[in-house]
TILO-848311 format. One line per 5 residues: number of its first residue (from 0); for each residue y, z negated, x negated of N, C-alpha, C, O. Coordinates in steps of 0.02 Angstrom, whole numbers, plus 50000, padded with zeros to 5 digits. Layout:
REM residues N
NUM = Y:Z:X:Y:Z:X:Y:Z:X:Y:Z:X | ...
//
This chain:
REM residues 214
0 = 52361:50442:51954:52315:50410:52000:52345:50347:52030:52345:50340:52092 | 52373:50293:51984:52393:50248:52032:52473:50238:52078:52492:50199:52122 | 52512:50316:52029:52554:50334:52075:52543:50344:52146:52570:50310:52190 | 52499:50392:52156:52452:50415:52218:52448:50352:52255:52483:50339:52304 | 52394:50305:52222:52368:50241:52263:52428:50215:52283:52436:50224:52343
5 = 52480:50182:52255:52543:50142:52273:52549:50170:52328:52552:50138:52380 | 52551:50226:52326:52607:50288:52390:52580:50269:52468:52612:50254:52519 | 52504:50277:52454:52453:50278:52497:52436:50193:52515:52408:50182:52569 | 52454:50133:52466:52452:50077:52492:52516:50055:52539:52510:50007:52577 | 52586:50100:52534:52634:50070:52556:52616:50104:52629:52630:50074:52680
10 = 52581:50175:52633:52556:50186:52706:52512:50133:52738:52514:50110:52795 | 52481:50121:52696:52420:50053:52723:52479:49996:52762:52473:49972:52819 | 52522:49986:52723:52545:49908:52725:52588:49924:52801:52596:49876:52839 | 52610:49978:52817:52659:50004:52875:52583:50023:52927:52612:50035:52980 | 52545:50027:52935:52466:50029:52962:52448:49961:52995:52427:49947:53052
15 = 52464:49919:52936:52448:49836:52951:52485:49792:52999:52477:49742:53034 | 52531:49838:52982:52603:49814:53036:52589:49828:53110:52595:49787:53156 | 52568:49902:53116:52569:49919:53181:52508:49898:53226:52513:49905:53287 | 52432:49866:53189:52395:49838:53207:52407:49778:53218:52361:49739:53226 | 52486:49755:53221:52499:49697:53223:52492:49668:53294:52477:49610:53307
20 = 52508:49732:53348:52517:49739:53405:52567:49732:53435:52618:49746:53404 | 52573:49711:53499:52652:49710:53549:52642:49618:53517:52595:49586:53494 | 52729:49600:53535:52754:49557:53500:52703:49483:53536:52664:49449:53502 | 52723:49471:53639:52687:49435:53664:52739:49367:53663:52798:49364:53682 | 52703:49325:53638:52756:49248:53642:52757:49232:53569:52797:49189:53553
25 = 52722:49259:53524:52749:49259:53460:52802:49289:53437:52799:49297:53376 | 52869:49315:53470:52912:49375:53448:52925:49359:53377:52897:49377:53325 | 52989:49307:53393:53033:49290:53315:52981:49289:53249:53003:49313:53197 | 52908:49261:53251:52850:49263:53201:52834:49328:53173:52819:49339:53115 | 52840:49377:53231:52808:49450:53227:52872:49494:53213:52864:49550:53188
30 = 52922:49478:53226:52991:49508:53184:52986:49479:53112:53004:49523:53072 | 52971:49431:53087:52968:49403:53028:52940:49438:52981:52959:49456:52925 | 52870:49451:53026:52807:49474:52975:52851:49549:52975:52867:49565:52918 | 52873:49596:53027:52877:49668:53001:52914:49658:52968:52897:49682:52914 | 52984:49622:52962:53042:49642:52908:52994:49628:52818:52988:49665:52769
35 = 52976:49572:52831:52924:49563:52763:52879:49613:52735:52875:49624:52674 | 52844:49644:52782:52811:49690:52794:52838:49771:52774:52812:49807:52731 | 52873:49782:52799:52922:49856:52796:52952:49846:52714:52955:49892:52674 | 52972:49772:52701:53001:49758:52611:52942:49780:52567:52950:49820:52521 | 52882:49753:52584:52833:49758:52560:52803:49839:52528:52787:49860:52473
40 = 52807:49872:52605:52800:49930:52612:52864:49982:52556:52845:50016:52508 | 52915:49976:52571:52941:50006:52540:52956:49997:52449:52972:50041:52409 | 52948:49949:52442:52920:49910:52347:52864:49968:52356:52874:50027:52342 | 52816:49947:52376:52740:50006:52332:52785:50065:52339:52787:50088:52282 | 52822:50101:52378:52826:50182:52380:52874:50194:52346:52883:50248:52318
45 = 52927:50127:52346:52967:50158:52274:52943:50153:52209:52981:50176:52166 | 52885:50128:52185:52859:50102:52125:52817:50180:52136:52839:50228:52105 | 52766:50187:52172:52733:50236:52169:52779:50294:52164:52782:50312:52105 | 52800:50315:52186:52852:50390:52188:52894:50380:52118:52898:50433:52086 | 52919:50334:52095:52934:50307:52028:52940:50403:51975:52988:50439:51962
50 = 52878:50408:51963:52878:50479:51920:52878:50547:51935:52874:50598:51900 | 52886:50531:52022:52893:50602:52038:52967:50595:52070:52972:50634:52117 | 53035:50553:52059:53092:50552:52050:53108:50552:52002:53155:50590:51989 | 53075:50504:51943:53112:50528:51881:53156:50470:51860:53178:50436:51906 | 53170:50455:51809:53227:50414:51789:53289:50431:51791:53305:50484:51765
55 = 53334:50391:51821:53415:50416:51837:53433:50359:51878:53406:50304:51889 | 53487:50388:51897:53541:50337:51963:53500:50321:52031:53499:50270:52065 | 53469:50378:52037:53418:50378:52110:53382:50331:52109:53388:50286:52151 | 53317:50329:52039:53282:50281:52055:53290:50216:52047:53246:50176:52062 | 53364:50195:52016:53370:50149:51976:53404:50114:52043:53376:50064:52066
60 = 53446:50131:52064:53484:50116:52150:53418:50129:52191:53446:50136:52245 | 53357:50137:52205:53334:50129:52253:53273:50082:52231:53223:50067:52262 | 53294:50067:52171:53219:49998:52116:53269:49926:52147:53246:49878:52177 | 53348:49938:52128:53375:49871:52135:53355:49859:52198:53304:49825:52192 | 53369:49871:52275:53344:49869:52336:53271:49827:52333:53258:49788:52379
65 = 53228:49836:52282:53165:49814:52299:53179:49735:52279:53174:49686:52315 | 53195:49739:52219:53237:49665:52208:53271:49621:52263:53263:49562:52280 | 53311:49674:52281:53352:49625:52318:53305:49601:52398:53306:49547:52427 | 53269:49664:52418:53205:49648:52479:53172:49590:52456:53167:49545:52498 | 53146:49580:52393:53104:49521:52372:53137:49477:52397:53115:49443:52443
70 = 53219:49466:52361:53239:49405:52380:53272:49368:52408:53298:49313:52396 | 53265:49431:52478:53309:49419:52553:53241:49391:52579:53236:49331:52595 | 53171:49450:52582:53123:49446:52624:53052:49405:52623:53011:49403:52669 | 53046:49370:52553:53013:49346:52558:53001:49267:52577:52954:49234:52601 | 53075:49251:52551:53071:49176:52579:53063:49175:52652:53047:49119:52672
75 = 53070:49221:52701:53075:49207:52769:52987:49197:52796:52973:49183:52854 | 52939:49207:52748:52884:49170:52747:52877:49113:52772:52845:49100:52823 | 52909:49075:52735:52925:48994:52733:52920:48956:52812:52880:48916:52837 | 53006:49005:52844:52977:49015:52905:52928:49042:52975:52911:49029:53033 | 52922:49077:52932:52846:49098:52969:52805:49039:52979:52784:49020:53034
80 = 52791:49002:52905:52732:48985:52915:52766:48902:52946:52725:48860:52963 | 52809:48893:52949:52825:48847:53002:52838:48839:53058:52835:48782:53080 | 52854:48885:53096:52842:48919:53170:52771:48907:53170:52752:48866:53212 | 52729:48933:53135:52648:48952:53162:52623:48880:53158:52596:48851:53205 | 52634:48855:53101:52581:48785:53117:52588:48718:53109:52545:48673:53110
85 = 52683:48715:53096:52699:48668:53101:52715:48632:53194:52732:48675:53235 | 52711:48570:53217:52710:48547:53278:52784:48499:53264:52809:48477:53317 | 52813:48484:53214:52870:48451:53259:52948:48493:53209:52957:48526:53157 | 52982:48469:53256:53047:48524:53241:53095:48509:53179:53139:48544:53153 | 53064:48423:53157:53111:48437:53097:53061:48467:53055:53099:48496:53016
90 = 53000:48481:53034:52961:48512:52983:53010:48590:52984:53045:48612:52938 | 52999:48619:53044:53039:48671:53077:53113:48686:53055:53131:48737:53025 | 53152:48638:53074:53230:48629:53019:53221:48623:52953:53270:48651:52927 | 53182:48600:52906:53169:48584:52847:53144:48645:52808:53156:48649:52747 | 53100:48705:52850:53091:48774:52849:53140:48813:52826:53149:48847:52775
95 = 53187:48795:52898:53232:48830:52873:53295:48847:52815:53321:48901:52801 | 53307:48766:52785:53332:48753:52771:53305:48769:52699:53341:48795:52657 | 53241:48751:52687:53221:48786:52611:53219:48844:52617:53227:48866:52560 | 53211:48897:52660:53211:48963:52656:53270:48979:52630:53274:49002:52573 | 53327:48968:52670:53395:48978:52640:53416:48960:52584:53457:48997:52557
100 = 53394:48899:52550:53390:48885:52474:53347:48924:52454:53389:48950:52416 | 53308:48949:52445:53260:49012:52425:53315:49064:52389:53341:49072:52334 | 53317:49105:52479:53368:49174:52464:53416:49152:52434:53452:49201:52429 | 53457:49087:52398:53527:49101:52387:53494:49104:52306:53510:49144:52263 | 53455:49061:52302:53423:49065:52226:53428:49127:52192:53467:49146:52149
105 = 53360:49168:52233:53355:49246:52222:53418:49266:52218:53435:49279:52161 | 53468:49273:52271:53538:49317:52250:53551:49284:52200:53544:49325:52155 | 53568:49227:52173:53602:49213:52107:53564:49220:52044:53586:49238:51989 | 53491:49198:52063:53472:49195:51996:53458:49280:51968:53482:49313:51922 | 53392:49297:52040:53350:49349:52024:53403:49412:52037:53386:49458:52000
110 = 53463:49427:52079:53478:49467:52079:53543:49485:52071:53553:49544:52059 | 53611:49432:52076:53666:49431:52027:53659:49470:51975:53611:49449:51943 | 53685:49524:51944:53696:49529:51855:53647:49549:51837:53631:49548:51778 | 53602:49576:51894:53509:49616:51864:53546:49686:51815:53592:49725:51824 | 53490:49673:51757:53484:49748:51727:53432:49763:51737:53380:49731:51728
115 = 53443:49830:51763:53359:49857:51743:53372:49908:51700:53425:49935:51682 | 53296:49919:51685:53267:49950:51625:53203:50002:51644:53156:49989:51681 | 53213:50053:51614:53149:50095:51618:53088:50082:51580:53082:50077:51519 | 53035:50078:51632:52968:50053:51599:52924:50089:51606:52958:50132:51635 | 52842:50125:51605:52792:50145:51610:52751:50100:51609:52764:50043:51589
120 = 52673:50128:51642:52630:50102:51654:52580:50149:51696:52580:50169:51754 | 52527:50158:51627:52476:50206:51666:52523:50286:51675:52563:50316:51639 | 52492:50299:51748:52545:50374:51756:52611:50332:51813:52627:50371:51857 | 52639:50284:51817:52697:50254:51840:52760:50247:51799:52771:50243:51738 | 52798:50246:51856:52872:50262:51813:52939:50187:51869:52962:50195:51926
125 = 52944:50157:51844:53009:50105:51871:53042:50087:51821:53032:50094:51761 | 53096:50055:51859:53125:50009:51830:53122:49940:51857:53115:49916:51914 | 53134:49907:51778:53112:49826:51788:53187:49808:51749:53232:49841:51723 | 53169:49723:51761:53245:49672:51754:53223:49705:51672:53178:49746:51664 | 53261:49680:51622:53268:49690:51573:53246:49625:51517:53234:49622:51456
130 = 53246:49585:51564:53200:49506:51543:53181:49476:51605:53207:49465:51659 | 53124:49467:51575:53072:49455:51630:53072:49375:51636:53055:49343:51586 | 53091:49340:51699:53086:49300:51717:53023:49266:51765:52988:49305:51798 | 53012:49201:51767:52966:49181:51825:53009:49171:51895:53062:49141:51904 | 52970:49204:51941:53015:49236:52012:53002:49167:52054:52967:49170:52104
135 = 53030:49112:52035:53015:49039:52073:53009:49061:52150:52959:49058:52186 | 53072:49084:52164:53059:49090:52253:52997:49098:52282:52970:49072:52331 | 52977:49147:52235:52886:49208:52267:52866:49152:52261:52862:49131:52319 | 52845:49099:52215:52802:49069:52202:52804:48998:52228:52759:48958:52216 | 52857:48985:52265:52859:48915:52291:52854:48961:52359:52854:48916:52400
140 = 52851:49028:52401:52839:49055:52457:52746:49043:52460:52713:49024:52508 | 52719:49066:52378:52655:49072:52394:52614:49007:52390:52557:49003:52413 | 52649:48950:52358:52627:48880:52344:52619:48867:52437:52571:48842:52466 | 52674:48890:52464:52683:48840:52570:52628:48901:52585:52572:48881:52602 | 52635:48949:52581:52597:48990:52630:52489:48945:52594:52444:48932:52634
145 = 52485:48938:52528:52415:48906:52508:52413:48838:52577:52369:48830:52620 | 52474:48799:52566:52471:48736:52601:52445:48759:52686:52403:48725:52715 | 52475:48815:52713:52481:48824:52779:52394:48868:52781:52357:48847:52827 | 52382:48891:52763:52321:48910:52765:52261:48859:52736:52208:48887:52747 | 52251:48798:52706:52255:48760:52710:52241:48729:52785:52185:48709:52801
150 = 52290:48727:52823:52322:48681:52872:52270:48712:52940:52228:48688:52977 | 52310:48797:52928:52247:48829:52970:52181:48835:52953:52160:48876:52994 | 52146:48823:52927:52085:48820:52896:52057:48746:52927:51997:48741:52936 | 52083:48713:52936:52034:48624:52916:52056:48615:53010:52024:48574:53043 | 52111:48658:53045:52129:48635:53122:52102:48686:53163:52092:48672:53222
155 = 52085:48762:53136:52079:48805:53195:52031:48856:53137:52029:48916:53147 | 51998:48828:53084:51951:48875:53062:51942:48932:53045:51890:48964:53039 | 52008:48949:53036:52033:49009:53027:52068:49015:52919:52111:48984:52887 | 52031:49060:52907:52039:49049:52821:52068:49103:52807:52062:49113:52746 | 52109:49162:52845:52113:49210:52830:52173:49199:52762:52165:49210:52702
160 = 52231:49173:52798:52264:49151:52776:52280:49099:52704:52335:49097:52676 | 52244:49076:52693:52223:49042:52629:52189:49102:52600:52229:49146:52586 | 52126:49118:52587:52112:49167:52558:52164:49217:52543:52168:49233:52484 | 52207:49247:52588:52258:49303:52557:52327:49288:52522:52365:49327:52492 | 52334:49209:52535:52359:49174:52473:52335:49154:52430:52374:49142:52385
165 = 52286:49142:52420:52261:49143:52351:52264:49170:52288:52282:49151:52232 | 52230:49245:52325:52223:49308:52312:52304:49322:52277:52313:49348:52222 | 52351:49300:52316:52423:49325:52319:52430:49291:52242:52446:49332:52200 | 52425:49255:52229:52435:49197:52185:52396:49226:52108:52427:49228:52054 | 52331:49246:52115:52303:49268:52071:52337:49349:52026:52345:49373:51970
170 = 52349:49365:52099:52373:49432:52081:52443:49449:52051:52460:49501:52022 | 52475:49400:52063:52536:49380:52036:52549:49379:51959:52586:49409:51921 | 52503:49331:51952:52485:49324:51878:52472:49404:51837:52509:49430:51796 | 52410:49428:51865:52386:49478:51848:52437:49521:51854:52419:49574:51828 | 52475:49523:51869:52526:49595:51888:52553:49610:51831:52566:49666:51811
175 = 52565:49525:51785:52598:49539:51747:52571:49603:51669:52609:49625:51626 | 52521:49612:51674:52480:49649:51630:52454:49713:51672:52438:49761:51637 | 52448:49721:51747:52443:49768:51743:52494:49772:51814:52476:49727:51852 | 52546:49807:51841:52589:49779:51868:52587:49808:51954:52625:49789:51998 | 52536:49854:51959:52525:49888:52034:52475:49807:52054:52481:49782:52109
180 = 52445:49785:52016:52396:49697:52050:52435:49670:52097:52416:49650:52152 | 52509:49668:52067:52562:49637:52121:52557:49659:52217:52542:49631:52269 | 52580:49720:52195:52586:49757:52249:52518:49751:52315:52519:49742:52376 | 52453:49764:52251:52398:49756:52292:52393:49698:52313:52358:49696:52364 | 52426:49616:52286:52411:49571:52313:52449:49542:52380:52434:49495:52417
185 = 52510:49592:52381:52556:49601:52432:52528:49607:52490:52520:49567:52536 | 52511:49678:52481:52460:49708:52536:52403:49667:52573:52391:49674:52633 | 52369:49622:52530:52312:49601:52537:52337:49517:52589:52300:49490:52630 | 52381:49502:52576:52425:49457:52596:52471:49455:52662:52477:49407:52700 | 52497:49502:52667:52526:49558:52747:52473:49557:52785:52473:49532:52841
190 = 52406:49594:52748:52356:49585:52793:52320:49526:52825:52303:49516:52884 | 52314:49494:52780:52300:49402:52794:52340:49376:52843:52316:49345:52891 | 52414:49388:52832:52443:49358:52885:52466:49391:52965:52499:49375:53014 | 52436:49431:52947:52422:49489:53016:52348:49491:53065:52336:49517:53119 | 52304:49449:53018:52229:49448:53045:52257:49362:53072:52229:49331:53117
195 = 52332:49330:53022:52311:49247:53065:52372:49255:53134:52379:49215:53180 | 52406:49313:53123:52450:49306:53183:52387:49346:53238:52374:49308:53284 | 52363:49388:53239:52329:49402:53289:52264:49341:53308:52273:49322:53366 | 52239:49327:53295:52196:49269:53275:52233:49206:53329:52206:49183:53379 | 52278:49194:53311:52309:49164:53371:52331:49190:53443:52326:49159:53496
200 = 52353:49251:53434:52352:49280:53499:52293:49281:53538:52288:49253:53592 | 52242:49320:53505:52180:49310:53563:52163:49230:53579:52137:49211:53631 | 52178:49194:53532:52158:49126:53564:52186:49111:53621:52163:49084:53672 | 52264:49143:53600:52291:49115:53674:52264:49142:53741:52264:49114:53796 | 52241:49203:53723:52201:49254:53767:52151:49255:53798:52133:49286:53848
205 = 52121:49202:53751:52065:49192:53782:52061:49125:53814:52016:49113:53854 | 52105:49080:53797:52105:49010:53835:52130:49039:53905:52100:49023:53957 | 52186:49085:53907:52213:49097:53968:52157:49111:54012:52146:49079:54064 | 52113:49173:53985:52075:49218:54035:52012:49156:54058:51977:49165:54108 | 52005:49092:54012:51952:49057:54038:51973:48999:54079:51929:48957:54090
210 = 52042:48988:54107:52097:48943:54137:52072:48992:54193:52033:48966:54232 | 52084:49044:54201:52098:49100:54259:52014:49099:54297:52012:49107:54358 | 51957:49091:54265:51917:49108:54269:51887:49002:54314:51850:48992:54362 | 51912:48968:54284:51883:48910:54317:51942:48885:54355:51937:48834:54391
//
């Protein structure tokens, strides 16, 4: 059963994407979110498909990949959420610059010298590191994205974004006991930041069409 669900959430999460819409004047933001997005996507379907590949070289080479997606793709959050609601350009350089300290972390810490290991759970089948570490990057990604939703919340009233970090944050925890929570809080989070990138588009959309109109 929650093989199934994973399979069927990583369709969701590639769904979320394409409701993302055409790119507009957000491009580089909306390239951000799919590459994050598509990492995202493809983690649930290798975790879900997990027991109907089987343990071997296959799944074990296509588990490391999810690793290494975590910790190419998620720090580029960071920048995201400094494009979206930061206003001056060194906050913007300073983005970037922790992002890249992020990913080099992940390659050295989280993914240098990974073993994995075959695990179960429920009717699921992966492989995991072999000692389980706290994934700092994720969690200093989900600490800025709380701040930036936050930021959007108290300037443009918009909470989507806080709420699906939250959520992200809670679920994190929880994953650790039951470990598809993760995934779902992924999802739930993609979506958040897909309701605050569109969310801004129509604003712009609609300031335009009421400029045009007076």
């Amino acid at each position: 059963m929650f093989s199934v669900a994973l399979v069927v959430l990583s369709l969701v999460e590639v769904a979320t994407l394409v409701a993302l819409g055409r790119p507009g004047a957000g491009v580089r933001r909306r390239l951000v979110i799919w590459a994050v997005g598509l990492g995202c996507a493809y983690d649930s379907a290798i975790f879900g498909l997990g027991s109907v590949v089987g343990a071997g070289q296959a799944l074990e080479t296509a588990s490391w990949f999810r690793f290494l997606g975590h910790a190419v793709l998620t720090p580029l959050l960071v920048v995201w959420a400094a494009w979206k609601y930061a206003d001056r350009p060194g906050i913007r350089r300073g983005a970037v610059a922790v992002t890249a300290s992020l990913i080099a972390w992940g390659l050295a810490v989280d993914v240098w010298g990974l073993r994995l290991t075959v695990r179960t759970w429920a009717d699921t089948l992966r492989y995991a590191p072999e000692e389980a570490a706290v994934p700092l990057p994720a969690l200093i990604v989900v600490v800025v994205l709380i701040a930036a939703g936050v930021i959007g919340w108290r300037r443009d009233g918009d909470t989507a974004l806080l709420i699906g970090a939250l959520v992200m944050f809670v679920a994190a925890g929880a994953g650790a006991a039951a470990p598809p929570l993760g995934n779902l809080g992924e999802a739930v989070l993609l979506g958040a930041i897909v309701v605050a990138e569109r969310g801004d588009s129509l604003r712009r959309t609609a300031d335009s069409a009421g400029r045009r109109e007076a």
